[in-house]
Each structure stands twice: as structure tokens, then as C-alpha cells.
KOLMINU-450314 format. One record per atom (N, C-alpha, C): x, y, z; residue in three letters; atom name. Coordinates in steps of 0.02 Angstrom, whole numbers. Layout:
KOLMINU-450314
SITE   east  north     up rest atom
SITE      X      Y      Z  ALA   CA
...
//
This chain:
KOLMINU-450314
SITE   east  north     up rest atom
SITE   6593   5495   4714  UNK    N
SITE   6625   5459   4660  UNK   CA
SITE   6683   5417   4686  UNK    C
SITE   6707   5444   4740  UNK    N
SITE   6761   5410   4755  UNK   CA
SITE   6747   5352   4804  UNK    C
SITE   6678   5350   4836  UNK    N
SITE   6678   5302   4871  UNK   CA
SITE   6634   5233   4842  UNK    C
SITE   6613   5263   4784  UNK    N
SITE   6591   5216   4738  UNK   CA
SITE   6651   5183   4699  UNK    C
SITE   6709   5225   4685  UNK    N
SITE   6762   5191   4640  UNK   CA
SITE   6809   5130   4683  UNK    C
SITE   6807   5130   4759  UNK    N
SITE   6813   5091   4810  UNK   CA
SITE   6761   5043   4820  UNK    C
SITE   6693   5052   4814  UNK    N
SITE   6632   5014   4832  UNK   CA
SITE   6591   5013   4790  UNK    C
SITE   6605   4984   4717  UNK    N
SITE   6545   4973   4680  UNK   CA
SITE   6497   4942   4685  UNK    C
SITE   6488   4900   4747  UNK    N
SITE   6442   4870   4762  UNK   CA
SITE   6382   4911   4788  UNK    C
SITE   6416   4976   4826  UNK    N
SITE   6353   5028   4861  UNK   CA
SITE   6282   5034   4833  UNK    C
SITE   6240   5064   4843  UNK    N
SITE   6185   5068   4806  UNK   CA
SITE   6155   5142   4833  UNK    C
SITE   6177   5201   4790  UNK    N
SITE   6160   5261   4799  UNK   CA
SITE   6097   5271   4818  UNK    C
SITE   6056   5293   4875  UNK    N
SITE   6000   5300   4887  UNK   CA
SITE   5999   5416   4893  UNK    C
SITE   5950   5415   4841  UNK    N
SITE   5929   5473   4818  UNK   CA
SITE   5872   5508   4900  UNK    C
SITE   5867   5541   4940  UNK    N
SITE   5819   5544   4981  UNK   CA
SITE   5817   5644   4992  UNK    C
SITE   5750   5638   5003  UNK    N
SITE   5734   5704   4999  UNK   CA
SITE   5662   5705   5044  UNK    C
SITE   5667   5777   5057  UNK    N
SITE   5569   5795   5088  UNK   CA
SITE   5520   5813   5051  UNK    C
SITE   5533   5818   4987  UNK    N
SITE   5493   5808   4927  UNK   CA
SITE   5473   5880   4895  UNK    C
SITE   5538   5924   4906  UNK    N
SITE   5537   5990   4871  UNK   CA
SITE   5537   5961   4808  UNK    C
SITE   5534   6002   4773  UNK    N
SITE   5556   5988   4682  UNK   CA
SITE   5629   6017   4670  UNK    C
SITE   5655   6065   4708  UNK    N
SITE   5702   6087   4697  UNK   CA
SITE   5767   6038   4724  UNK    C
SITE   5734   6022   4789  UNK    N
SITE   5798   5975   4820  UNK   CA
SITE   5807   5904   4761  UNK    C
SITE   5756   5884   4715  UNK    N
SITE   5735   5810   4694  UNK   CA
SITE   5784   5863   4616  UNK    C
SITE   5784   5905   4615  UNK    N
SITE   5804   5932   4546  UNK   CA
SITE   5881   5922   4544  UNK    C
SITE   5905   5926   4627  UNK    N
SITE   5974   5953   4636  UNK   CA
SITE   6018   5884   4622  UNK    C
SITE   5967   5843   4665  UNK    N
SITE   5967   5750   4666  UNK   CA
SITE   5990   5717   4590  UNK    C
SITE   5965   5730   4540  UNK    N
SITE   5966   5732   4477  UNK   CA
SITE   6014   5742   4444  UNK    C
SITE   6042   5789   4480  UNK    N
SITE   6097   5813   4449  UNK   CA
SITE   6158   5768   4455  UNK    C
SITE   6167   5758   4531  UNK    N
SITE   6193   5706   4540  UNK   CA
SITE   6213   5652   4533  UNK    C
SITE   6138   5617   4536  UNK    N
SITE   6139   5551   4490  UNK   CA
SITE   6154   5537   4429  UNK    C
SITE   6149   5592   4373  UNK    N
SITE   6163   5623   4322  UNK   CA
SITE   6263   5604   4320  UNK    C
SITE   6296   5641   4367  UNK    N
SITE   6349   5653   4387  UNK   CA
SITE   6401   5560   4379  UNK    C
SITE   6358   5519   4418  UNK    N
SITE   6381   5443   4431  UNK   CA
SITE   6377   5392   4388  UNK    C
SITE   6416   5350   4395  UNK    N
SITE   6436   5302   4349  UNK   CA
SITE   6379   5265   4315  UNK    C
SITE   6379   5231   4269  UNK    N
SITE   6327   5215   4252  UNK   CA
SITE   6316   5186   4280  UNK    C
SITE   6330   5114   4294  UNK    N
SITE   6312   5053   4330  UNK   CA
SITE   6285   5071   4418  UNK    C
SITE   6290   5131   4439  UNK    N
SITE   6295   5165   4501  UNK   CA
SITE   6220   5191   4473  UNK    C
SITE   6213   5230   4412  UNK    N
SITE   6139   5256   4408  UNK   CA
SITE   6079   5226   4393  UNK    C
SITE   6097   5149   4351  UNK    N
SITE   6046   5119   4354  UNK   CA
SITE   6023   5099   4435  UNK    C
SITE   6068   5065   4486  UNK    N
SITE   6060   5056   4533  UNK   CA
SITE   6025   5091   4585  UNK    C
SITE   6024   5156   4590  UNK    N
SITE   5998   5222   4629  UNK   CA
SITE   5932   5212   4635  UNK    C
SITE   5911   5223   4711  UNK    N
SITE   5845   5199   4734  UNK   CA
SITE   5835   5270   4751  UNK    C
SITE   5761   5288   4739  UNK    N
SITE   5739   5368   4764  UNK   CA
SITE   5678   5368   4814  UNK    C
SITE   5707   5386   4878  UNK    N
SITE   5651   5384   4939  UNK   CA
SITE   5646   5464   4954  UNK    C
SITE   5565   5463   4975  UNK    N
SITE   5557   5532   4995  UNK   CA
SITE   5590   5513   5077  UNK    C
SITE   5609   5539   5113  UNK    N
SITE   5639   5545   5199  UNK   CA
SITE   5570   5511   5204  UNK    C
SITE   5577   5480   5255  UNK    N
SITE   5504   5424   5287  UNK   CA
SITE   5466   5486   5347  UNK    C
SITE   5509   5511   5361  UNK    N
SITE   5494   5548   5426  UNK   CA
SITE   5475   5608   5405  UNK    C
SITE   5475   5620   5349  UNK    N
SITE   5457   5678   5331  UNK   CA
SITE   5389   5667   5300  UNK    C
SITE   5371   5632   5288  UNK    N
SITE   5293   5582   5267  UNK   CA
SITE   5257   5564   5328  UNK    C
SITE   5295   5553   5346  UNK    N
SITE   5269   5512   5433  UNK   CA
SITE   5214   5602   5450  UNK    C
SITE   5273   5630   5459  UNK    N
SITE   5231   5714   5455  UNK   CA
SITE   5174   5734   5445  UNK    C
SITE   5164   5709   5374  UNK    N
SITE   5127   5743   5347  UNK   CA
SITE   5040   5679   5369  UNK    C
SITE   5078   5607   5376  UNK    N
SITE   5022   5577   5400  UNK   CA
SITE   4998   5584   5475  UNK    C
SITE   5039   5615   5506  UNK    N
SITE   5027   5651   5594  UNK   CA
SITE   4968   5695   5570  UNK    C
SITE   4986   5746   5524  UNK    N
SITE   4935   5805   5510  UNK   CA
SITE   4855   5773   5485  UNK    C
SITE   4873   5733   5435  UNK    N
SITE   4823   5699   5417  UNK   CA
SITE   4764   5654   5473  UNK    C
SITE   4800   5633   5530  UNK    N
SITE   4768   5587   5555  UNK   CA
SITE   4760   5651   5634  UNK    C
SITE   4795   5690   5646  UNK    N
SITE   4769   5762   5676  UNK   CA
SITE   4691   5767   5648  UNK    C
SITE   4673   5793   5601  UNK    N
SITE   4611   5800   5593  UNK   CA
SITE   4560   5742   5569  UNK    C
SITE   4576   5690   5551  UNK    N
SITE   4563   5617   5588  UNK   CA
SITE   4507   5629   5636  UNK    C
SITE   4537   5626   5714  UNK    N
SITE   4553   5626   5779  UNK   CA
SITE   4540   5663   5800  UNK    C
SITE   4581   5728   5798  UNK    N
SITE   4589   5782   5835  UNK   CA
SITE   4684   5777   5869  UNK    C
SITE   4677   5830   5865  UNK    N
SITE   4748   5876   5856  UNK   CA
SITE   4777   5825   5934  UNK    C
SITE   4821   5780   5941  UNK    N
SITE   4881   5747   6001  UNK   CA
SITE   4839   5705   6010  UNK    C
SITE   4764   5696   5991  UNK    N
SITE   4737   5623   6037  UNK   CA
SITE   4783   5570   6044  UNK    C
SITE   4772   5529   6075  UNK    N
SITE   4792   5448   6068  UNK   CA
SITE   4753   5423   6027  UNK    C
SITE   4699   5418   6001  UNK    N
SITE   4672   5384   5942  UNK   CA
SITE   4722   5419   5882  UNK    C
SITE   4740   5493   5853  UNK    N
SITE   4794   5517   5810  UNK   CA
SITE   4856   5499   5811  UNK    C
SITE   4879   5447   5885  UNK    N
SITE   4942   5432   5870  UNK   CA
SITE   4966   5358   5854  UNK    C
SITE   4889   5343   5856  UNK    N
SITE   4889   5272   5837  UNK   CA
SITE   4877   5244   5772  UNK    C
SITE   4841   5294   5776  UNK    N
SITE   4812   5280   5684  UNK   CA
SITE   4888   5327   5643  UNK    C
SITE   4926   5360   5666  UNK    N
SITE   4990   5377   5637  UNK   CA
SITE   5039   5331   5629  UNK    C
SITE   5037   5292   5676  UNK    N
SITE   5094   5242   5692  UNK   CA
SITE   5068   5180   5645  UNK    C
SITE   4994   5179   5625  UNK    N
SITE   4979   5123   5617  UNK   CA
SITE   4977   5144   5518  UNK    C
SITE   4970   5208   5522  UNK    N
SITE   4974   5237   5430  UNK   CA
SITE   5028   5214   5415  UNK    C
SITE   5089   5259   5457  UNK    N
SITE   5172   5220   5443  UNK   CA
SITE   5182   5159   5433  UNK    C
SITE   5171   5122   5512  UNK    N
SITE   5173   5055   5474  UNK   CA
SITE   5148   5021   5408  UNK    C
SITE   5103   5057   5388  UNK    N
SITE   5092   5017   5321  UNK   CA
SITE   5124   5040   5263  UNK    C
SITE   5145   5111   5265  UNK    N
SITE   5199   5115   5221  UNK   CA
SITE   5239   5080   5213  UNK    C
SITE   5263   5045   5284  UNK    N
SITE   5339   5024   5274  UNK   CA
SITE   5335   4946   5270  UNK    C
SITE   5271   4919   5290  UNK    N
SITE   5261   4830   5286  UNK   CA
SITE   5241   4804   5207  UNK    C
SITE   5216   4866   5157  UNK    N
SITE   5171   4823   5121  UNK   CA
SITE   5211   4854   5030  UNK    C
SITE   5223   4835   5001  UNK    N
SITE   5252   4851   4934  UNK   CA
SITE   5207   4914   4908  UNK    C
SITE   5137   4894   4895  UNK    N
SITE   5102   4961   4878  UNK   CA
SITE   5082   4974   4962  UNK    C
SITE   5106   5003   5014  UNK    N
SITE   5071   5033   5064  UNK   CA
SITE   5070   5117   5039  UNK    C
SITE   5089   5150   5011  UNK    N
SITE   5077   5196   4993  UNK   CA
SITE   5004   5188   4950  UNK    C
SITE   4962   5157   4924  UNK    N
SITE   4908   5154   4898  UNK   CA
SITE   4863   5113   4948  UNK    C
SITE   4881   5095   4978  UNK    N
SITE   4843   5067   5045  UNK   CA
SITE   4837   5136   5086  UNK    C
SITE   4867   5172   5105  UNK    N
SITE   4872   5228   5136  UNK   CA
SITE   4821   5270   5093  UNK    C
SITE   4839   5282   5046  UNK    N
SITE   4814   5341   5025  UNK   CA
SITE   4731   5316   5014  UNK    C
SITE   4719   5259   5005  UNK    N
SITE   4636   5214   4990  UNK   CA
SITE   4596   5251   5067  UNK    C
SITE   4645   5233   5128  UNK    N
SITE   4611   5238   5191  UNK   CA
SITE   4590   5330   5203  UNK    C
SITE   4638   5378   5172  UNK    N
SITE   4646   5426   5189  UNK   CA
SITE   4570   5441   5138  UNK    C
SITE   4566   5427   5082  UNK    N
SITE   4516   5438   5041  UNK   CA
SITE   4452   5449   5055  UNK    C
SITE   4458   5373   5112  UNK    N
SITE   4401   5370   5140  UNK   CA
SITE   4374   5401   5216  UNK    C
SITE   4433   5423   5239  UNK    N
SITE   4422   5488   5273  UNK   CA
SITE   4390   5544   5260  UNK    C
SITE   4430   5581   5198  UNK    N
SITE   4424   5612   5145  UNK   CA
SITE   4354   5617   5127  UNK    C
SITE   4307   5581   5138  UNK    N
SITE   4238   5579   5105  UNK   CA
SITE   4184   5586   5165  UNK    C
SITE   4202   5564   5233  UNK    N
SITE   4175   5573   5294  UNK   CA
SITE   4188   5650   5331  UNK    C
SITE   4244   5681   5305  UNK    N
SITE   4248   5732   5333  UNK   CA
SITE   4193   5784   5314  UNK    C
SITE   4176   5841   5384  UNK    N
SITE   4131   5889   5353  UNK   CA
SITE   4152   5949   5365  UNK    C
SITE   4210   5967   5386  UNK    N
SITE   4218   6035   5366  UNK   CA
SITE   4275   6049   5291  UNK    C
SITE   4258   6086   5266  UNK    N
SITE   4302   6105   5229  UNK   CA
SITE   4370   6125   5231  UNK    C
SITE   4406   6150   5290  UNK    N
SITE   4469   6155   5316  UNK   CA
SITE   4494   6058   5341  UNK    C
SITE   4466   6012   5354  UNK    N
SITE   4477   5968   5352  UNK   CA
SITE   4490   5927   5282  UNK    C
SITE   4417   5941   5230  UNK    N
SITE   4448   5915   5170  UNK   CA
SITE   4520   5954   5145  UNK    C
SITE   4524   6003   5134  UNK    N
SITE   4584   6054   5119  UNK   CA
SITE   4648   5994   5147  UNK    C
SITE   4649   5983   5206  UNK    N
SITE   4723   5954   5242  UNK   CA
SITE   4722   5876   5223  UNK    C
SITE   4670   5835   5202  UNK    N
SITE   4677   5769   5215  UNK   CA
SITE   4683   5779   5117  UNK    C
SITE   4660   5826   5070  UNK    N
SITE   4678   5833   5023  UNK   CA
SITE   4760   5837   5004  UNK    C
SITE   4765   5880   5030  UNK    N
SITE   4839   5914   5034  UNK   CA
SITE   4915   5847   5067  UNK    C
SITE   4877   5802   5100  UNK    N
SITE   4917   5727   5119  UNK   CA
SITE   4921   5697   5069  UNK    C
SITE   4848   5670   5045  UNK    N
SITE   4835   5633   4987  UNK   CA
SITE   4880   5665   4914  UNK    C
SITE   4864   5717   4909  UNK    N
SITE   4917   5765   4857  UNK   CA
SITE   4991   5719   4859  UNK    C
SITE   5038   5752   4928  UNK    N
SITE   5091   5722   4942  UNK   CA
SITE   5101   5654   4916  UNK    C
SITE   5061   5611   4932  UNK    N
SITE   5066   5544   4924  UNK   CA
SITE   5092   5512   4868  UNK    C
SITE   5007   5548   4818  UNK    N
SITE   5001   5532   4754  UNK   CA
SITE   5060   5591   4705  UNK    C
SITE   5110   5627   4720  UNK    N
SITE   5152   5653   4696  UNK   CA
SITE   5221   5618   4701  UNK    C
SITE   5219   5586   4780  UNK    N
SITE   5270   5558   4778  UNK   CA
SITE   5280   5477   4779  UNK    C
SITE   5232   5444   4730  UNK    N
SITE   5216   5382   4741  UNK   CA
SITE   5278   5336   4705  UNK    C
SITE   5292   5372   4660  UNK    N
SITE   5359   5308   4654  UNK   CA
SITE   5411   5319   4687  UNK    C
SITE   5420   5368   4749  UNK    N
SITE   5476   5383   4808  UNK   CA
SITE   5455   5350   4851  UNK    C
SITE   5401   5332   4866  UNK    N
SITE   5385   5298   4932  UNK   CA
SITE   5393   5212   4956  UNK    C
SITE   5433   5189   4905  UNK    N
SITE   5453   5083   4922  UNK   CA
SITE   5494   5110   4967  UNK    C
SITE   5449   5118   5035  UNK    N
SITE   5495   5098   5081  UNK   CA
SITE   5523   5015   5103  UNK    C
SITE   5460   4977   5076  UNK    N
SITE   5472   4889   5100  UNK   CA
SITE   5530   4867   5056  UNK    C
SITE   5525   4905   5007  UNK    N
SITE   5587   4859   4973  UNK   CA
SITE   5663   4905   4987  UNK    C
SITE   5647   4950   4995  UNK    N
SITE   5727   4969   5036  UNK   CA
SITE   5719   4964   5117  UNK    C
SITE   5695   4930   5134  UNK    N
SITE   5680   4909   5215  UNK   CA
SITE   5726   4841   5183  UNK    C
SITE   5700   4798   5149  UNK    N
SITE   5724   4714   5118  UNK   CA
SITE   5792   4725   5100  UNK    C
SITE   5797   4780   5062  UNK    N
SITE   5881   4767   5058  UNK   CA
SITE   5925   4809   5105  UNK    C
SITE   5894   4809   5177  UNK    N
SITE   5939   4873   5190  UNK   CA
SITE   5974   4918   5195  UNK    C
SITE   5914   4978   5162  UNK    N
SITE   5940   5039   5131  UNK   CA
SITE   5904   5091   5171  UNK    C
SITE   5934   5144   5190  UNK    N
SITE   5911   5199   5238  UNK   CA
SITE   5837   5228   5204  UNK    C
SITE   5788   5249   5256  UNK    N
SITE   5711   5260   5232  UNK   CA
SITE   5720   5328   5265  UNK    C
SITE   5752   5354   5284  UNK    N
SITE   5745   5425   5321  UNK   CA
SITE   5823   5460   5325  UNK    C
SITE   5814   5525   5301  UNK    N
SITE   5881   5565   5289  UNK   CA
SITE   5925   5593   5365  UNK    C
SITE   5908   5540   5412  UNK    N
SITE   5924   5565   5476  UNK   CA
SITE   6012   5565   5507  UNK    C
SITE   5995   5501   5483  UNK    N
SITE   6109   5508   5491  UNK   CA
SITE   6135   5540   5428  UNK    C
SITE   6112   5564   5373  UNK    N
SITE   6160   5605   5339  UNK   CA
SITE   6151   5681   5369  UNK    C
SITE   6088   5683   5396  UNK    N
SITE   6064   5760   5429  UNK   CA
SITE   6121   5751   5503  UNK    C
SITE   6136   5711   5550  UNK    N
SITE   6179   5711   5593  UNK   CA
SITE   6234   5698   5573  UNK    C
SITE   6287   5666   5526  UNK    N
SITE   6339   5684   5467  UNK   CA
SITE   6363   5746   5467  UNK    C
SITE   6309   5795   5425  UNK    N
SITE   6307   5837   5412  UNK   CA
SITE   6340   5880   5487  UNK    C
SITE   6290   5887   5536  UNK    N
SITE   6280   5906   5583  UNK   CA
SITE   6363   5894   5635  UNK    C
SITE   6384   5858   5623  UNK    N
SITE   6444   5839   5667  UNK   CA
SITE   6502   5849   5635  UNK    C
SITE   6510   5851   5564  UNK    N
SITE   6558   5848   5525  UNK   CA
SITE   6571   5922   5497  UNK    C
SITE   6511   5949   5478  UNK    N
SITE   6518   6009   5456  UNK   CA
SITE   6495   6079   5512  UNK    C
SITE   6420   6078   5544  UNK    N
SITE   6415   6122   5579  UNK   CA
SITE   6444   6136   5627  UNK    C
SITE   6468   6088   5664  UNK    N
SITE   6513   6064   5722  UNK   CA
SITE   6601   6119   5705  UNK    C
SITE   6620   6107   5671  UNK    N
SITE   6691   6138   5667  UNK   CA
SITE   6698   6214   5600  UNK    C
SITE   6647   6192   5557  UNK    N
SITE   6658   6241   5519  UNK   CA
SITE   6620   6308   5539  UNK    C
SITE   6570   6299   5573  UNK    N
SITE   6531   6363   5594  UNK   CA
SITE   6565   6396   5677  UNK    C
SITE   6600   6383   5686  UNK    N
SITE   6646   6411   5738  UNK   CA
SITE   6634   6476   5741  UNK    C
SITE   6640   6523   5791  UNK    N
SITE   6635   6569   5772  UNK   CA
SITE   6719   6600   5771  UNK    C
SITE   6691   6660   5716  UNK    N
SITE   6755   6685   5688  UNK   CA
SITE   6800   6627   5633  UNK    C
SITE   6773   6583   5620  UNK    N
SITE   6808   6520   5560  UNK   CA
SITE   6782   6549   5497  UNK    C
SITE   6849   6551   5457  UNK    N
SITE   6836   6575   5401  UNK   CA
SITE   6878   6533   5364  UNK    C
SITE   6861   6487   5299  UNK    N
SITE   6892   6440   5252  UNK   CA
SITE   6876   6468   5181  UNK    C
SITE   6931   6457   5128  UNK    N
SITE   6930   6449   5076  UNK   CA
SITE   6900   6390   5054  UNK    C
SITE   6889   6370   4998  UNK    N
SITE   6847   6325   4967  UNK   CA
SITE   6878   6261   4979  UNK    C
SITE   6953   6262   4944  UNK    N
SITE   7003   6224   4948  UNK   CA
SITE   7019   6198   5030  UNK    C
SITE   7050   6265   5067  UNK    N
SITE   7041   6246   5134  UNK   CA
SITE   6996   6223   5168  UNK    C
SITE   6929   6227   5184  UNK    N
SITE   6865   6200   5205  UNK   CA
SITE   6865   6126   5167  UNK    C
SITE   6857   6089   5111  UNK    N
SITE   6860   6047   5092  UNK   CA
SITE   6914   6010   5123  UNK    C
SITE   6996   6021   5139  UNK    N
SITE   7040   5991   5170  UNK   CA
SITE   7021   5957   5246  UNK    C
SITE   6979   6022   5271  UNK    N
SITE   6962   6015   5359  UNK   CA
SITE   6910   5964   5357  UNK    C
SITE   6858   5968   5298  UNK    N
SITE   6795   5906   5299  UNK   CA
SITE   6846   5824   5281  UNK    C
SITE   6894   5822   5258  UNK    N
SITE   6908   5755   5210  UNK   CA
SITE   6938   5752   5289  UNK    C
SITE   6986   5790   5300  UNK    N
SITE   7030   5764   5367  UNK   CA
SITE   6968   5730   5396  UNK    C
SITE   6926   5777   5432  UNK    N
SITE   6886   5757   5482  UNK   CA
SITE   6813   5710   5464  UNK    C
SITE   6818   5680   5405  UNK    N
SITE   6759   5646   5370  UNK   CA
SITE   6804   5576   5381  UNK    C
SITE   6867   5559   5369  UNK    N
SITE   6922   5533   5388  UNK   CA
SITE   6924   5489   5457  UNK    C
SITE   6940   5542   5503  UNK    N
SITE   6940   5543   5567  UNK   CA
SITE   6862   5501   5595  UNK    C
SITE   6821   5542   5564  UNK    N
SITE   6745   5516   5603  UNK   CA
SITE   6749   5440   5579  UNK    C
SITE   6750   5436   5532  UNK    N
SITE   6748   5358   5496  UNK   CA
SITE   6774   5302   5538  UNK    C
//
């Protein structure tokens, strides 16, 4: 709130790995912010956490590390991220995987992608927060996190009050900046 009351220009980007619980917590949040801040709020599933699940997908593709699986991964991603609907471009190609496959532990996993997809299909404009440059993957708030908080507060033997711990993050959220 406060760095919105400095930067109303920001544009809150909502990002998650596509629990329901983490997207519940998200909500709340957004819930929490200004109005003009909540119409604005863009909601991406983490890219890399999709990217994942299209590795697995194109694993049984292929076969489990080929170079044909890491190409056709790189080449799934990319179309997530080049094409406005690449998430329905994606999920068309996987379909048609999907229908060639013959074992049943294969349909099960290229099901279980396609699931993902089609659950998280209005999280997935990555092209248009690629266009306005807006983060597609939760990776520098996960190293944020990681430097700001695990870094000094998990010390061993560190013990903070709520109040105190909050002082040591603003100092040092401060400092990193």
C-alpha cells in the first residue's frame, strides 16, 4: 500500500504456481488495494512453473531428457509467450498428442497438463505482460524473499517479535533498494 501511495502508476501483478490456496490468499490482497490499483492487477500463473509442467508433458512426448523433449519444450514456451492466445495454441498441439498416445499412463500426464492449462487459462497472457513489461515468473520476488528475509532472519538462534522482525525487514528492504 505504501508503495502504491508513492507509485500509482505501478501495476500490481498477482503471480502464483496455480495452488488455489496461494490464488485464494492473492485475493485477499487485491481485495486489500486501492481501487484504481485493483482494477489494474494483472494475474499470471509463474511462467516457470508452467514451463514445468510442459517439460513433463513433452517428457512423454519424446521420452524422459531427449533433445527432441527439450525442444519441443522450449518451442511449447515459446508460444506461450509470442502469441496472445498461445495458451490455446498450446493446449490444441498437446490435444493432439493427447490422441496419438497409447499408453494410458501417458494419456493420464498429457491429460493432467492440458487440465493445468485449461484451469489456468485466463492466468496465462504472458504476451501481453511480456508488451507492457511486467514480470511472467515469480523468480526475483522468490530471491527478494530469499536475501531479505531468509538471509538474516533465519540465523541461527534469531529470535524477533512481530514488531521487531518487521523493523529488521523495512531497515533492510531499505538498504537492499
Amino acid at each position: 500500500l505504501h508503495a502504491l501511495a508513492l507509485r500509482p502508476d505501478l501495476v500490481p501483478v498477482m503471480a502464483s504456481d496455480g495452488a488455489l490456496g496461494q490464488w485464494e490468499s492473492l485475493a485477499e490482497i487485491t481485495a486489500a488495494l486501492p481501487e484504481p490499483a485493483r482494477e489494474i492487477t494483472v494475474w499470471l500463473t509463474d511462467f516457470h512453473h508452467a514451463a514445468g509442467h510442459l517439460g513433463d508433458a513433452c517428457n512423454v512426448i519424446d521420452g524422459k531428457g531427449s533433445a527432441s523433449a527439450q525442444v519441443r519444450t522450449r518451442d511449447l514456451c515459446e508460444t506461450l509467450k509470442a502469441y496472445d492466445d498461445g495458451a490455446e495454441r498450446v493446449t490444441q498441439r498437446l490435444r493432439h498428442y493427447r490422441r496419438k498416445a497409447t499408453t494410458e499412463k501417458a494419456c493420464d500426464e498429457l491429460d493432467s497438463v492440458i487440465g493445468y492449462l485449461e484451469n489456468n487459462r485466463a492466468r496465462v497472457g504472458y504476451k501481453a505482460a511480456i508488451d507492457r513489461n511486467l514480470p511472467i515468473a515469480t523468480g526475483p520476488t522468490e530471491a527478494a524473499a530469499k536475501t531479505l528475509v531468509n538471509v538474516r532472519m533465519k540465523r541461527s538462534g534469531a529470535r524477533f517479535s512481530q514488531h521487531g522482525g518487521q523493523t529488521v525487514l523495512s531497515l533492510r528492504a531499505a538498504l537492499k533498494s
